[in-house]
PDB file of N, CA, C and O in Angstrom:
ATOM      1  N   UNK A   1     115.995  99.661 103.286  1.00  0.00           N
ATOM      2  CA  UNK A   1     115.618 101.034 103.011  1.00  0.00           C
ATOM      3  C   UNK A   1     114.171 101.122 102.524  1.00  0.00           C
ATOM      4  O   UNK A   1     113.399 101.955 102.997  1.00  0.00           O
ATOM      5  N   UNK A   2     113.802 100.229 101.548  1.00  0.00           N
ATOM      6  CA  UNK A   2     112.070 100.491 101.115  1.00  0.00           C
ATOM      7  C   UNK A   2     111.337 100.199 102.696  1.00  0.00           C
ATOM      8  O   UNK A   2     110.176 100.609 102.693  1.00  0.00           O
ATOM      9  N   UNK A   3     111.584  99.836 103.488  1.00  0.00           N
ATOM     10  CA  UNK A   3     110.687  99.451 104.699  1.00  0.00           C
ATOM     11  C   UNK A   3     110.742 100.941 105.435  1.00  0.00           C
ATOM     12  O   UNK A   3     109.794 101.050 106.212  1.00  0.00           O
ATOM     13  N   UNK A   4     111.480 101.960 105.407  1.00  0.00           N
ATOM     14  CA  UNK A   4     111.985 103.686 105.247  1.00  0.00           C
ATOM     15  C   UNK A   4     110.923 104.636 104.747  1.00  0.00           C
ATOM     16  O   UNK A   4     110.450 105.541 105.435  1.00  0.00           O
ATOM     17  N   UNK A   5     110.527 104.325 103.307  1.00  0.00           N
ATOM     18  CA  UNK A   5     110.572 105.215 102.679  1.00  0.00           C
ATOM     19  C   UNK A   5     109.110 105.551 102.776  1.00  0.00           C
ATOM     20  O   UNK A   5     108.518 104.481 102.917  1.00  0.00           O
ATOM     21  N   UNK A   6     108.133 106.705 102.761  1.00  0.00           N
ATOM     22  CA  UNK A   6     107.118 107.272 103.225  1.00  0.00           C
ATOM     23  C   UNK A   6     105.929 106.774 101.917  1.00  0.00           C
ATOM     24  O   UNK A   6     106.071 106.521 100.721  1.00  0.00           O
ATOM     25  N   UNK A   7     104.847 106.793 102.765  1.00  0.00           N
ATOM     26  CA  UNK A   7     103.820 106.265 101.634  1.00  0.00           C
ATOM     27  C   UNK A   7     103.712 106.780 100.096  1.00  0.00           C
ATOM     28  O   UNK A   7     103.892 107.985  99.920  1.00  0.00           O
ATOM     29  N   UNK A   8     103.518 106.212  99.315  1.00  0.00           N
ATOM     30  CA  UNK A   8     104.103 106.891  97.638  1.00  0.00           C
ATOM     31  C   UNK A   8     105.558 106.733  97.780  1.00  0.00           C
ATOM     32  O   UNK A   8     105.986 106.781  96.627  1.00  0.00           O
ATOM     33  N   UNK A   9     106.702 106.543  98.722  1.00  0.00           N
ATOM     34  CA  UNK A   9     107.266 106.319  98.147  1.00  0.00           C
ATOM     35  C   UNK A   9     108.232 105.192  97.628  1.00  0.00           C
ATOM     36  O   UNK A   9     107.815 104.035  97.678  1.00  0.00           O
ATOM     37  N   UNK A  10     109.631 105.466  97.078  1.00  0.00           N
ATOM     38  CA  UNK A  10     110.033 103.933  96.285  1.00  0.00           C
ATOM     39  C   UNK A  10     111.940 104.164  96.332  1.00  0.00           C
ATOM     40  O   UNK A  10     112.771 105.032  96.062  1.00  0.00           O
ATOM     41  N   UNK A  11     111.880 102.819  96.837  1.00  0.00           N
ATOM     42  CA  UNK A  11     113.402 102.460  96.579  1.00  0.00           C
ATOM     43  C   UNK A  11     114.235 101.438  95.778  1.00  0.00           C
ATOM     44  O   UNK A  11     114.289 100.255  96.113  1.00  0.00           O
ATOM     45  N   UNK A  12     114.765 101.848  94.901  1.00  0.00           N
ATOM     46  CA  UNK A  12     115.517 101.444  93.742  1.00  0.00           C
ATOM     47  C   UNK A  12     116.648 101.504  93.957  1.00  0.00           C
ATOM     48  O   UNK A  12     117.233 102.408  94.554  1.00  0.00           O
ATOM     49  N   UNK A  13     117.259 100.184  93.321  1.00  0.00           N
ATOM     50  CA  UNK A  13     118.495  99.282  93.471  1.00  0.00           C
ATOM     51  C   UNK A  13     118.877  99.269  92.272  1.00  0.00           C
ATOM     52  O   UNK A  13     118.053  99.073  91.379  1.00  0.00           O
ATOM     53  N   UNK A  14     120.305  99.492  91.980  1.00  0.00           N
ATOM     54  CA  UNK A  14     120.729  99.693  90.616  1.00  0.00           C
ATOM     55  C   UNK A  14     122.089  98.494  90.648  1.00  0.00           C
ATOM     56  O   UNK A  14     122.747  98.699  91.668  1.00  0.00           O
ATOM     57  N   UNK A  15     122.548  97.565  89.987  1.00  0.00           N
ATOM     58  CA  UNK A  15     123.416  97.287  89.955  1.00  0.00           C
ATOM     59  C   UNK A  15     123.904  96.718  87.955  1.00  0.00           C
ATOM     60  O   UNK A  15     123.298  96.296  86.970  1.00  0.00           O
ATOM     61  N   UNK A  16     125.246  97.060  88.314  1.00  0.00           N
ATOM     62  CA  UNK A  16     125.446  96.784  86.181  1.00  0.00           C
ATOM     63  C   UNK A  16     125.993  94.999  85.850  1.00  0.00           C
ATOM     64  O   UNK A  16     126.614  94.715  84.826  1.00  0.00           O
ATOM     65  N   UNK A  17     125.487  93.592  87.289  1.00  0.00           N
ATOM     66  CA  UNK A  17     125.490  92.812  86.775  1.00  0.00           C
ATOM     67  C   UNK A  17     123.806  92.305  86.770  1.00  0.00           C
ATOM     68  O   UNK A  17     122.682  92.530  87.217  1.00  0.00           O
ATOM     69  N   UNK A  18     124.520  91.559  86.005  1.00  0.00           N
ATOM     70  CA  UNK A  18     122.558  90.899  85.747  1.00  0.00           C
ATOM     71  C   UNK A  18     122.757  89.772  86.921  1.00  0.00           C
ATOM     72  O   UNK A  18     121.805  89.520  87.661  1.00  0.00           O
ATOM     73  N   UNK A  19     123.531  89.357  87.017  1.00  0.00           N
ATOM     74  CA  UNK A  19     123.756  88.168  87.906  1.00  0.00           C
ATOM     75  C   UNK A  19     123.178  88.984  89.317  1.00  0.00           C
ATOM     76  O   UNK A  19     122.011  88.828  89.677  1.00  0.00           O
ATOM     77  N   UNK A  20     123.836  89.593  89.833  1.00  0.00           N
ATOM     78  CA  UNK A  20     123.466  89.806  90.850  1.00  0.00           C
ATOM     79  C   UNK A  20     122.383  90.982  91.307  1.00  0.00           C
ATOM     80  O   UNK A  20     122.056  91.417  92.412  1.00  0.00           O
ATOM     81  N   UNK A  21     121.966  91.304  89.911  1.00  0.00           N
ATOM     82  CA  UNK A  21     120.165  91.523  89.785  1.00  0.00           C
ATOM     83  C   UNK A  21     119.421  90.727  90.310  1.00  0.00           C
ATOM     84  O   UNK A  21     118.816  90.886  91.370  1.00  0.00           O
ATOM     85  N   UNK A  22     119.404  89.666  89.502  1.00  0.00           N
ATOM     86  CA  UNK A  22     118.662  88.575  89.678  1.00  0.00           C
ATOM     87  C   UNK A  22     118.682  88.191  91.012  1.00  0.00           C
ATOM     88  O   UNK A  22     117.736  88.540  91.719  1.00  0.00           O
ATOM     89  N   UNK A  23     119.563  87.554  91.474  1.00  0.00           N
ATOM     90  CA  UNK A  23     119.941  87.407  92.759  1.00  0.00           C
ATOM     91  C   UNK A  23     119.329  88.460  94.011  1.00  0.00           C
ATOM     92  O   UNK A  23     118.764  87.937  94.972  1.00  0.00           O
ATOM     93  N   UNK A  24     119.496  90.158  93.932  1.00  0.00           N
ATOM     94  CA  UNK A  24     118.554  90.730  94.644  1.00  0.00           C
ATOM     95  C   UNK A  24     117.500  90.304  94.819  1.00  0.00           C
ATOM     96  O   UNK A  24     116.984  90.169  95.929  1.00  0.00           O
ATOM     97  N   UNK A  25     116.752  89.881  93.238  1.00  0.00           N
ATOM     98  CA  UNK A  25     115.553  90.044  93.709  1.00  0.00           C
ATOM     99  C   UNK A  25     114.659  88.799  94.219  1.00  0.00           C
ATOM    100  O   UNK A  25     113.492  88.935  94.587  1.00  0.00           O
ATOM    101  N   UNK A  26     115.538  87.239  94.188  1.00  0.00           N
ATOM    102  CA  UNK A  26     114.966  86.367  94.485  1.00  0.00           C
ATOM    103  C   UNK A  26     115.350  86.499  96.023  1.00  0.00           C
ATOM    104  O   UNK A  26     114.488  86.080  96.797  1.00  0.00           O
ATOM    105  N   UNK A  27     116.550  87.035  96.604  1.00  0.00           N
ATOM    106  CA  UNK A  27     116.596  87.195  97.868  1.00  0.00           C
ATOM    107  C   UNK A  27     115.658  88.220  98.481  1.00  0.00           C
ATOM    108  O   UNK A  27     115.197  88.167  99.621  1.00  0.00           O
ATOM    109  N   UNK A  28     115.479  88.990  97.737  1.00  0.00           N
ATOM    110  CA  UNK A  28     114.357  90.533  98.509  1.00  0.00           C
ATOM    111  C   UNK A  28     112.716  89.390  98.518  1.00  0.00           C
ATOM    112  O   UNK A  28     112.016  89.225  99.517  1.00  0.00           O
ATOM    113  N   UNK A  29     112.523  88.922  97.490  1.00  0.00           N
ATOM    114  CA  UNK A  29     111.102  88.350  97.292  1.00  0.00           C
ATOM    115  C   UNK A  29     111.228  87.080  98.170  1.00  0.00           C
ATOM    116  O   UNK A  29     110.054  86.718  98.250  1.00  0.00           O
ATOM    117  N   UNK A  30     112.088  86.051  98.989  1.00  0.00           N
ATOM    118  CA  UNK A  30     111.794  85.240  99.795  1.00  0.00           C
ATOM    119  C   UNK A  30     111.287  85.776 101.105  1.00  0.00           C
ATOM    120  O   UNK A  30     110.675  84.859 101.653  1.00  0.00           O
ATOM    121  N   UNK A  31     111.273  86.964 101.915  1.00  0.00           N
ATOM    122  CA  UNK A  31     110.745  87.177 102.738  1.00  0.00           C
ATOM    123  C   UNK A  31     110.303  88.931 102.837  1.00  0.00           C
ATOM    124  O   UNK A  31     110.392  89.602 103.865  1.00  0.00           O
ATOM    125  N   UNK A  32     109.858  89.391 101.598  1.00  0.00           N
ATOM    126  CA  UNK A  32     109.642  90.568 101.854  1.00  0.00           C
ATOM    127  C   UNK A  32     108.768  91.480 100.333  1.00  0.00           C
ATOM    128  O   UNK A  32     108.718  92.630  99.897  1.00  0.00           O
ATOM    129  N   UNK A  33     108.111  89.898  99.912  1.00  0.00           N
ATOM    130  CA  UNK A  33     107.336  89.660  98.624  1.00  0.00           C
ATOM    131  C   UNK A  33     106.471  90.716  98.263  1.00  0.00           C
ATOM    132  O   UNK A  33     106.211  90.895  97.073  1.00  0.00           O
ATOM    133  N   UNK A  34     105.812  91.708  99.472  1.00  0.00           N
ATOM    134  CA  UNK A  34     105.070  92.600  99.274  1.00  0.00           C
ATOM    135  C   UNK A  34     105.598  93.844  98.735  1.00  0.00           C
ATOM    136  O   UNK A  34     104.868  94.484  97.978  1.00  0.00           O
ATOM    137  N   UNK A  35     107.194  94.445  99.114  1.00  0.00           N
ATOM    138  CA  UNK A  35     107.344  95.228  98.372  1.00  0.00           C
ATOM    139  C   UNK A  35     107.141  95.694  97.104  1.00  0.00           C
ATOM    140  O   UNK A  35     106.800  96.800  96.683  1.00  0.00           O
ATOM    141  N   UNK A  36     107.503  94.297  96.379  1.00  0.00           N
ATOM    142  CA  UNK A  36     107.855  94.131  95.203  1.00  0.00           C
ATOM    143  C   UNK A  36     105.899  94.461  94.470  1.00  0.00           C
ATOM    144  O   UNK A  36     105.500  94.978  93.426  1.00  0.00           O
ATOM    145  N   UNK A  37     105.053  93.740  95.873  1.00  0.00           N
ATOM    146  CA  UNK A  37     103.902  93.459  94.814  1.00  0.00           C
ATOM    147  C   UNK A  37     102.862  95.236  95.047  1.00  0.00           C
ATOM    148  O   UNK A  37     101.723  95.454  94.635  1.00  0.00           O
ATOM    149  N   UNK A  38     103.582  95.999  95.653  1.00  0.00           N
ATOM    150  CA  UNK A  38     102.930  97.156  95.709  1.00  0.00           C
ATOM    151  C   UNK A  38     103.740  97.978  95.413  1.00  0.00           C
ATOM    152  O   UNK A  38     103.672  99.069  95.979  1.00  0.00           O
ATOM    153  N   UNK A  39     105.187  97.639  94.043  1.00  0.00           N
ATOM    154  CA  UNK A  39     105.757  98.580  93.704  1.00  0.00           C
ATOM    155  C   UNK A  39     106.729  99.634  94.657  1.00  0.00           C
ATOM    156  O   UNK A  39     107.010 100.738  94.190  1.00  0.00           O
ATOM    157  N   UNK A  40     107.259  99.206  96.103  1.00  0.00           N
ATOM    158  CA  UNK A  40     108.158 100.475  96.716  1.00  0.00           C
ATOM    159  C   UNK A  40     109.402  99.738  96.629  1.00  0.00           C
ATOM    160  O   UNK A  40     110.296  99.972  97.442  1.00  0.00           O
ATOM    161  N   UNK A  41     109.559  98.778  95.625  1.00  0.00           N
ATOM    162  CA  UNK A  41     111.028  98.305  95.693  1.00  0.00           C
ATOM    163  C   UNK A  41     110.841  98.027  94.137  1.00  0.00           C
ATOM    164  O   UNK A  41     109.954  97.409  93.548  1.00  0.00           O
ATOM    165  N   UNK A  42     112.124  98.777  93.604  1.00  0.00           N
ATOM    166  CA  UNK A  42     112.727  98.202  92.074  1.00  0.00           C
ATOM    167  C   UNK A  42     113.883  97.772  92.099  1.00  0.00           C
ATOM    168  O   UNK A  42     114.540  98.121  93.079  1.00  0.00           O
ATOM    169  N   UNK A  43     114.697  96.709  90.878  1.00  0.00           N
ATOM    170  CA  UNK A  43     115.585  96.295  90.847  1.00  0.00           C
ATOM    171  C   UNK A  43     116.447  96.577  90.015  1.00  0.00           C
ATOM    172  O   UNK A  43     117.046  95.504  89.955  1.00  0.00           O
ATOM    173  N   UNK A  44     117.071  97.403  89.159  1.00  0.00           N
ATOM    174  CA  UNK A  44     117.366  97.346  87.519  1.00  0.00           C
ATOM    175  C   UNK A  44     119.138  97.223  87.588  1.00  0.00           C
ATOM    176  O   UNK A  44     119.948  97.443  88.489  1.00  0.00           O
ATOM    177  N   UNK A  45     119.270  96.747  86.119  1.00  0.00           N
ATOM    178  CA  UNK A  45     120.852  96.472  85.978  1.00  0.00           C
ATOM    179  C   UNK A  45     120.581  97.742  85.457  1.00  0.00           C
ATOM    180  O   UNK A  45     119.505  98.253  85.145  1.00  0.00           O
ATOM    181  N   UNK A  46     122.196  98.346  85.394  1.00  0.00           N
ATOM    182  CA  UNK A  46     122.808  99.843  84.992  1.00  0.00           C
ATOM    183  C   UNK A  46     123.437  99.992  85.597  1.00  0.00           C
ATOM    184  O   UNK A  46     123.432  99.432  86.693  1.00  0.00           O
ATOM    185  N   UNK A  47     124.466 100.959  85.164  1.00  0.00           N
ATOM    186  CA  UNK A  47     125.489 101.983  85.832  1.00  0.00           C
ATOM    187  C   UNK A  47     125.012 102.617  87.110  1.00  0.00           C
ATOM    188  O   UNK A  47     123.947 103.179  86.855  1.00  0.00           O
ATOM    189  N   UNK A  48     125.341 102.773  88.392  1.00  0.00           N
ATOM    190  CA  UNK A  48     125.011 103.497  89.474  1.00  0.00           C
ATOM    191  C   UNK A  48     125.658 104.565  89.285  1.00  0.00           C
ATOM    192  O   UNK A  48     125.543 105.404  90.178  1.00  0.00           O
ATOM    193  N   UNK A  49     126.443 104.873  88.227  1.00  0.00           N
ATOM    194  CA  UNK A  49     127.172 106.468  88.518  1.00  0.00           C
ATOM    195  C   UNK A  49     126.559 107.324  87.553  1.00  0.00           C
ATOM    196  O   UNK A  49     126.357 108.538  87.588  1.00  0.00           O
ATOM    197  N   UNK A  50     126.255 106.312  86.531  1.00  0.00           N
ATOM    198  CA  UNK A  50     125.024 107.391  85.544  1.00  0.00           C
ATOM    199  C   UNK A  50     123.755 107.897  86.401  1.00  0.00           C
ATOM    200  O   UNK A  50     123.050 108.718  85.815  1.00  0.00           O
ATOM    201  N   UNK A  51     123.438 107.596  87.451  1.00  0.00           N
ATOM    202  CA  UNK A  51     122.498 108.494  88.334  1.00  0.00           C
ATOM    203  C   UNK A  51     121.093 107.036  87.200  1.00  0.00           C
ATOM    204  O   UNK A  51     121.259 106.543  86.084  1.00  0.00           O
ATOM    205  N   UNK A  52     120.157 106.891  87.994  1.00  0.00           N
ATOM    206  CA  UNK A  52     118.929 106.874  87.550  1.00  0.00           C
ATOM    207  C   UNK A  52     117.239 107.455  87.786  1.00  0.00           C
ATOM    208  O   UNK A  52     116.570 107.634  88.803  1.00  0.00           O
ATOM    209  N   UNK A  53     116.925 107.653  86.173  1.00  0.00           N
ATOM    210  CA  UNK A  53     115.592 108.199  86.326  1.00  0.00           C
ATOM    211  C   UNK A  53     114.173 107.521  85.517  1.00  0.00           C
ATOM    212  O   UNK A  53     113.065 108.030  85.686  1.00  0.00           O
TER     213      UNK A  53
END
């Protein structure tokens, strides 16, 4: 989806383990390192039903 989203913008991934936080993001950063380094991809642990802002 961040490879989607229009210039300025950003796609964020919410999940409430840390484990498989982590895990996103060493899998997103082995072949797609630039998202991460121009900010259109975030990763955060939390609730997905609490909505995030």
């Amino acid at each position: 989806m961040a490879r989607l989203v229009h210039p300025g913008g950003k796609a964020i991934g919410v999940d409430h383990i840390q484990e498989l936080v982590d895990k996103s993001i060493v899998n997103i950063k082995k072949n797609n390192k630039d998202l991460f380094d121009e900010g259109i991809i975030e990763i955060h642990k939390g609730d997905g039903r609490q909505g995030y802002e």
